[in-house]
N, C-alpha and C positions, 0 to 999 in steps of 0.2 A: 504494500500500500504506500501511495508514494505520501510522503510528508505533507505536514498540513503548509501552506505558504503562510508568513507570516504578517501578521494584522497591516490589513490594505489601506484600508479609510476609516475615517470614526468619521460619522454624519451626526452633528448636534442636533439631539432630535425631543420633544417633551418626555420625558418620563410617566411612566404607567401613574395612573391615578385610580384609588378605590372607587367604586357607586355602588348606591346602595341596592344592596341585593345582592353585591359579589359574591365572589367566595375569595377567601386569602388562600394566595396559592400555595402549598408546600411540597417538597417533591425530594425523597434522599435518593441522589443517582450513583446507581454503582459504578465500582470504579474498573471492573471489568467486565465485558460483554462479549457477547460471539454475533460474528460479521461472515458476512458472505463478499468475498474478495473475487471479481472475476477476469480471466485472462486470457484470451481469445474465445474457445470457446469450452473452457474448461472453468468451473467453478471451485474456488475452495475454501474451506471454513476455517476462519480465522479467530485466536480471541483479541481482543485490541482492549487499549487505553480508552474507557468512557468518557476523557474529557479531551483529548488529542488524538482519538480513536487513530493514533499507532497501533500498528501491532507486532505480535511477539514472533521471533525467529522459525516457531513450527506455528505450521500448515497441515489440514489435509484436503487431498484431492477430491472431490467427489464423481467425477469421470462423466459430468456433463454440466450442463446446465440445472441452474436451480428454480422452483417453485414454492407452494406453498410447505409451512413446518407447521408443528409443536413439540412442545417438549414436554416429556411424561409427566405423571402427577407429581412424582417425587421430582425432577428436575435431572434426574442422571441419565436420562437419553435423550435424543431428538431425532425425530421423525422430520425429514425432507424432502418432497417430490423431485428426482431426477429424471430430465428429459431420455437420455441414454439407457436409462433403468428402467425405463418403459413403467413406472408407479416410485416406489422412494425408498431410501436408504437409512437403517437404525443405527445411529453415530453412538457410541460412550464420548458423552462433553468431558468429564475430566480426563482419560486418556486421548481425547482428540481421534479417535480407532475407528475406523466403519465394523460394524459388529454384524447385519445382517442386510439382504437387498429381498422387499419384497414387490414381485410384478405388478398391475395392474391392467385396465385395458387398454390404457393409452399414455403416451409419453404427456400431457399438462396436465398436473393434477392443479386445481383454484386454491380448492379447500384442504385443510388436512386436522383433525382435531382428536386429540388423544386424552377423550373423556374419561377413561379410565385407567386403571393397569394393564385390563386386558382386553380393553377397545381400543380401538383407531376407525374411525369415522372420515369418509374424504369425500370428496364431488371432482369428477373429473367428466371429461365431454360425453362419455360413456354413460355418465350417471351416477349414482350416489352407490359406496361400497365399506365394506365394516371388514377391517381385520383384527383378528388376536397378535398381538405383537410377541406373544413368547411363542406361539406354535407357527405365528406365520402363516396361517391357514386365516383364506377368508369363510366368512358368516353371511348367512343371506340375507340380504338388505330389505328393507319395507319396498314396497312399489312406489314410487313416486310417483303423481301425476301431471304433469307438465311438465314446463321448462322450468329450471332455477334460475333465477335472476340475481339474487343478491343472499348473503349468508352473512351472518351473525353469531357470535358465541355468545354465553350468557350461559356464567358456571361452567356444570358437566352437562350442556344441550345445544346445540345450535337451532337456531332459529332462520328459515326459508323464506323469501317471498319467490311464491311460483305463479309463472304466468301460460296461457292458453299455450300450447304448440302450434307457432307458424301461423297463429291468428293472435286479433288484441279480443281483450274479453275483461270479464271478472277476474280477478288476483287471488290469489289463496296465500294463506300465513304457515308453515307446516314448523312440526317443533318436533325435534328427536331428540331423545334421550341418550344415555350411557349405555341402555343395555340394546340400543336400537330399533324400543317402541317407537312409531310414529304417530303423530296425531294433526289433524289439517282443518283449516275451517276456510270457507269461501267469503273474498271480503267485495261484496256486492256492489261497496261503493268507490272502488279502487280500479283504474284502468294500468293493463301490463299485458305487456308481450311485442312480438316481433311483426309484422304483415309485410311477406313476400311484395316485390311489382309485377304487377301484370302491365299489359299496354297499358290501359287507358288509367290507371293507377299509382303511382310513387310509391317507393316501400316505405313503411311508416315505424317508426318504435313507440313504446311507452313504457318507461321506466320508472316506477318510484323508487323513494328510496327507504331505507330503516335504517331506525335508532332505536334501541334497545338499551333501556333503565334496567342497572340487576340487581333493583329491588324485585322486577319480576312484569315488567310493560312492555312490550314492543309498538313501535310507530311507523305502521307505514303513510308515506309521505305523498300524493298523490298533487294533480295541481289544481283540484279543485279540492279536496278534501283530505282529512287525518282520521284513516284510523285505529284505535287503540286496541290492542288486545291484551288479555289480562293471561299471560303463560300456564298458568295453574288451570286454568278455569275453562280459556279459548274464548271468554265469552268479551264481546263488538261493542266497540261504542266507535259514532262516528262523529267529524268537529270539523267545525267551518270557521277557522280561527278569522276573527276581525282584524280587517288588516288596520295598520298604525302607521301610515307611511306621513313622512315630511312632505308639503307643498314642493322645495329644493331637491326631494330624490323623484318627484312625478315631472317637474319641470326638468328635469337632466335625460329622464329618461325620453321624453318627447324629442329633445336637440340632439341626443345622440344618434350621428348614421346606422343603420341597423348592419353587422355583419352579413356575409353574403358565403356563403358553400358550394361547390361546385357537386355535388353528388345528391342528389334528388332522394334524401331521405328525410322525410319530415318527422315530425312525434315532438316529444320531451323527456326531458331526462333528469330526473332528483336526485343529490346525494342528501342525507340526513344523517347530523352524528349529534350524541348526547353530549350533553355540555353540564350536568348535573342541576340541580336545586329547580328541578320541572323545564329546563329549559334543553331545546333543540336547534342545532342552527342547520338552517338547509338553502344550498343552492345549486345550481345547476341550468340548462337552458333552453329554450322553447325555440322550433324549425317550422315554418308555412312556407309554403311551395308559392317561390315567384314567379317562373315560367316553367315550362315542362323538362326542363337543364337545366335549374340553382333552385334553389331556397335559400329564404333568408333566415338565418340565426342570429337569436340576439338573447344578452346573458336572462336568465332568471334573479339573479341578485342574490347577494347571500342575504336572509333574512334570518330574526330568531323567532322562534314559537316558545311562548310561552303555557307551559299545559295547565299550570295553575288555575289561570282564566280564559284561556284560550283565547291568548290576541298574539298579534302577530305584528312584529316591527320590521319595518324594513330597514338592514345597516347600511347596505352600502348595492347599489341598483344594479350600479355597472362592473360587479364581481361575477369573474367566470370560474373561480375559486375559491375554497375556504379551507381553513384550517385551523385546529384548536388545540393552543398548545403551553406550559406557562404559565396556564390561568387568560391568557390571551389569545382572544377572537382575529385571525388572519384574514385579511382579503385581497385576492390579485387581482389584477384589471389589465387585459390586453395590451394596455400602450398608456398606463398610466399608472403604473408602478403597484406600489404594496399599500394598504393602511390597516392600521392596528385598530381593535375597539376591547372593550371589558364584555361580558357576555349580555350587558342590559343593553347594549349600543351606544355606549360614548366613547368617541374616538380620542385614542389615545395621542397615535404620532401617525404621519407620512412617511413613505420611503421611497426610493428609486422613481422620482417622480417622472413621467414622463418615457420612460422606461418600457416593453414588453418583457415580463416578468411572469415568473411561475414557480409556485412553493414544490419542490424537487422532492425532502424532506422535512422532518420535526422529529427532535427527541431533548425531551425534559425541556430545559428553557431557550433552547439555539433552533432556528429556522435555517436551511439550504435553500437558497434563491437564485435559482436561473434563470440567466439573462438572454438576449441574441446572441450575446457575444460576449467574451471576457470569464475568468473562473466564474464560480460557483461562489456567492456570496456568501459566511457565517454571520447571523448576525443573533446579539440577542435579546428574545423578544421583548421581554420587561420593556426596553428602551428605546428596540428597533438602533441600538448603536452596531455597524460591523467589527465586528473582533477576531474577522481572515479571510480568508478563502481556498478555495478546493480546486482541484482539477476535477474531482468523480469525489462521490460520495457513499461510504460499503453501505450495502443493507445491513444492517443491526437484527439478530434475531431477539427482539426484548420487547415487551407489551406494548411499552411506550414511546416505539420507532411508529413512524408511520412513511410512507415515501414508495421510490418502485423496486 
């Protein structure tokens, strides 16, 4: 891993300020982690420095490319989807050792979740598959019905939103367990899925997204509505959060050009992540077909839902990004840099003003911000001050990495 370059610029920027409803953020970061270092096209697994993410003289190979992990209950294995391995390889993290390789149907696994000792749970394009990790022997899975769209952990379960195959329709929430019961409920007021083109048709998507409270809620996120499922229970509530927007974010969004795509897919697309104390920030962005060769896309905004009363603020209009990290609410904008807020929506600082910008990663309080051009920005969030820069940035295998 090549060294970190050392500190580029410091941008005087405001400093974070409380509001009320925060939360104070606390976070102990460890001071070693396991990275995934990759080198043509061979991956290998590294432990590095958590605050200089160096790393140490051994390596090991994993003889492809990597995907999704977890790591057992106890924390002395790790489960990783290898391309080359056709399903993923059982590592010993203290000796750094590949210990077993089990197959599956196909070389990209998404998901991998190792809800128990002697489950392992994954979703790959094949479809959802349960292995025992000491026998290596897989277990017949539940039938799924649909497509998977989006996955969620929460505890020893993952949680599904599945949509129609190859048409858009009603959404379904499905939640699995440890021992690989299934259980699904159809959310009537939620659109999802994919629709082929035909001639006289454009392909179309529809994505919500979920966020998942592990007091025990899931929220899928749709773009007319929210709704809530209670994981115990399965049982619907549906929310038409009032929106709270500024005069200032409705007049920006009227003067702004609308983006333009050249590939005739229209739909929408949500992401949604929890933000704790009932709140969800969600953004992502909305495609209507200009002529029968472009549509136009323009951001959805990163917004926060409030579940307590169900309203809804708008942060920031012209965010085609978010991210939450620090205690601080992130927002990227195509060609106008970075701005920080607190999770109730008061903006903290500016960054990279003028800038086309994109949050790379996040772990604990430093953001990776890429630019057109030039390294890889570290900066940290509290202040939005840069404090280096990067050529590449490893994947961190640790909860609180987010990134690709």
């Amino acid at each position: 891993m090549r060294r970190a370059v050392v500190l580029l610029a410091v941008v005087a920027l405001v400093a974070p300020m409380a509001a009320t409803g925060d939360r104070a953020w606390s976070w102990k970061p460890p001071t070693k982690v396991l990275g995934i270092e990759r080198s043509k096209r061979i991956d290998y697994l590294v432990r590095l420095d958590a605050r200089s993410l160096e790393q140490s003289s051994r390596r090991l190979g994993l003889g492809g490319l990597t995907g999704a992990w977890s790591f057992s209950p106890d924390g002395r294995r790790l489960a990783i989807g290898v391309d080359r391995v056709h399903g993923f390889r059982i590592v010993d993290v203290r000796r750094l050792r590949n210990v077993a390789r089990v197959q599956t149907w196909s070389a990209a696994i998404s998901t991998l979740a190792w809800l128990a000792p002697r489950r392992i749970i994954g979703v790959e394009p094949a479809g959802l598959f349960i292995v025992d990790p000491l026998t290596r022997k897989h277990l017949r899975p539940p039938e799924v019905t649909g497509s998977i769209q989006t996955v969620e952990r929460v505890g020893n379960r993952l949680v599904f939103v599945l949509a129609p195959d190859r048409e858009i329709g009603s959404a379904s929430l499905a939640v699995i367990d440890a021992q690989g019961a299934l259980r699904t409920v159809q959310l009537d007021g939620i659109r999802a899925g994919v629709r082929p083109e035909i001639e006289t048709r454009p392909a179309e998507i529809r994505r919500p997204g979920l966020a998942c409270d592990p007091s025990g809620r899931a929220f899928v996120v749709g773009t007319e509505s929210t709704a809530e499922v209670d994981l115990e229970t399965l049982a619907v509530r549906y929310h038409e959060p009032r929106q709270s927007r500024s005069f200032l974010s409705r007049f920006r969004n009227w003067l702004e050009p609308q983006a333009k795509a050249k590939l005739p897919l229209t739909g929408s697309s949500r992401t949604a992540l929890w933000l704790g104390d009932g709140r969800i920030a969600v953004w992502g962005h909305d495609s209507t077909l200009a002529t029968p060769n472009r549509v136009d896309t323009q951001p959805a905004g990163l917004s926060v839902v409030d579940t307590n009363d169900w309203t809804t603020l708008m942060v920031d209009a012209q965010a085609w990004q978010g991210a939450f990290t620090g205690g601080t609410l992130l927002a990227a904008q195509k060609a106008n840099g970075l701005t920080a807020y607190t999770t109730s929506g008061t903006k903290i600082y500016e960054a990279f003003a003028g800038q086309n910008v994109g949050i790379a990663a996040t772990f604990g309080s430093r953001a990776f911000i890429a630019r057109n051009r030039g390294p890889i920005r570290v900066i940290d969030v509290r202040s939005g001050r840069v404090i280096g820069g990067r050529r590449d940035v490893p994947r961190l295998l640790h909860p609180d990495f987010t990134g690709w």
